[in-house]
C-alpha positions in Angstrom: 143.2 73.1 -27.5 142.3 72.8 -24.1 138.6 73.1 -22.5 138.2 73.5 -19.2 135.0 71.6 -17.8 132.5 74.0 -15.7 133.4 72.5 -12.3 136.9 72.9 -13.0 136.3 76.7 -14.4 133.8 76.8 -10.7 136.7 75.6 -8.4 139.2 78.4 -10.2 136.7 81.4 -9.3 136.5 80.1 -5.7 140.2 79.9 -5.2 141.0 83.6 -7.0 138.3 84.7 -4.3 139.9 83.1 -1.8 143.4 84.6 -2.8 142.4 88.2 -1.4 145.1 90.4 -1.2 144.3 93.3 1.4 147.2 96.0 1.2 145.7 98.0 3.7 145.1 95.7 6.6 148.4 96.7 8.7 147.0 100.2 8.8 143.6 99.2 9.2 145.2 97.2 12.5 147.5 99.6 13.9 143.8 102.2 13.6 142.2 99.8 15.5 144.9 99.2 18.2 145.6 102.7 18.4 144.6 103.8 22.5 143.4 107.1 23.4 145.4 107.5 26.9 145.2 111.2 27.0 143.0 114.0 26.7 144.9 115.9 24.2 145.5 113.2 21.9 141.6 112.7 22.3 140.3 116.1 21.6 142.9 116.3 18.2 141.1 113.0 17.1 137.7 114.0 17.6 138.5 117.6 15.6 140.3 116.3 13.2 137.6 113.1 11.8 134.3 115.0 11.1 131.3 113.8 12.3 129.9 113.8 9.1 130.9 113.3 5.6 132.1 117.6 4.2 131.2 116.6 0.6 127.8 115.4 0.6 125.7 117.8 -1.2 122.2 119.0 -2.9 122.7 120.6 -6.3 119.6 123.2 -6.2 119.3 125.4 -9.3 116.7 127.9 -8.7 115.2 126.6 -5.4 115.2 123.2 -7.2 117.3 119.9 -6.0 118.6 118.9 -9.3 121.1 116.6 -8.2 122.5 114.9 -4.9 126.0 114.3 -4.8 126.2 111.0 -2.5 128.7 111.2 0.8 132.3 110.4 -0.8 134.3 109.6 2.2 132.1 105.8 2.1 134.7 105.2 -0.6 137.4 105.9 1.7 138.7 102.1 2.3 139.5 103.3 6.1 136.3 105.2 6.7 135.1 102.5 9.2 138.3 102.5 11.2 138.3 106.0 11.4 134.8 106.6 12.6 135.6 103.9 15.2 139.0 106.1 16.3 136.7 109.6 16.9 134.1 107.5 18.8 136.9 105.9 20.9 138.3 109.1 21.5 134.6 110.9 22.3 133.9 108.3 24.9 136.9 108.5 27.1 136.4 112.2 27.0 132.6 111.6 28.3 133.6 108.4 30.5 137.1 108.7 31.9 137.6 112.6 31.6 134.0 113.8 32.3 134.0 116.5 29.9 130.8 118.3 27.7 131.1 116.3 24.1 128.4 118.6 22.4 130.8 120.5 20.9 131.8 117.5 18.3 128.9 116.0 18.0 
């Protein structure tokens, strides 16, 4: 039988740690490249990425909060990259094209 000594068991945790394996980062890089050049591609962004999360929710059971359900789309592994795209895409309609951004916000 073989025992493996504590700084040997120590090292081993490190290097797993190290060994991250992200499946997602080509799509989490072409989000982040991706360039809003146009104001059509910029307004189907902004209307398509909410500004806020659609599932958060109070559960109220005779004028009573009962229960909260916490916002879901934090979960989403892309979330961030996605709320950077509709911001990109909301400042070059404000900046470059000079158009009224109330209507997303």
């Amino acid at each position: 039988m073989i025992h493996v000594s504590s700084i040997a068991r120590s090292s081993l945790k490190g290097l797993v740690k190290s060994f991250h394996l992200d499946l997602l980062r080509p799509l989490r890089q072409w989000l982040s490249q991706l360039h809003i050049e146009t104001p059509n591609r910029a307004h189907k962004v902004a209307t398509l990425i909410p500004a806020q999360c659609p599932f958060e929710r109070d559960l109220v059971f005779f004028g009573r909060v009962v229960s909260h359900i916490p916002p879901l789309c934090k979960l989403n592994p892309l979330y961030n990259e996605l709320v950077e795209l509709r911001f990109r895409a909301l400042c070059y309609l404000a900046d470059e094209c000079g158009e009224d951004i109330s209507a997303y916000i």
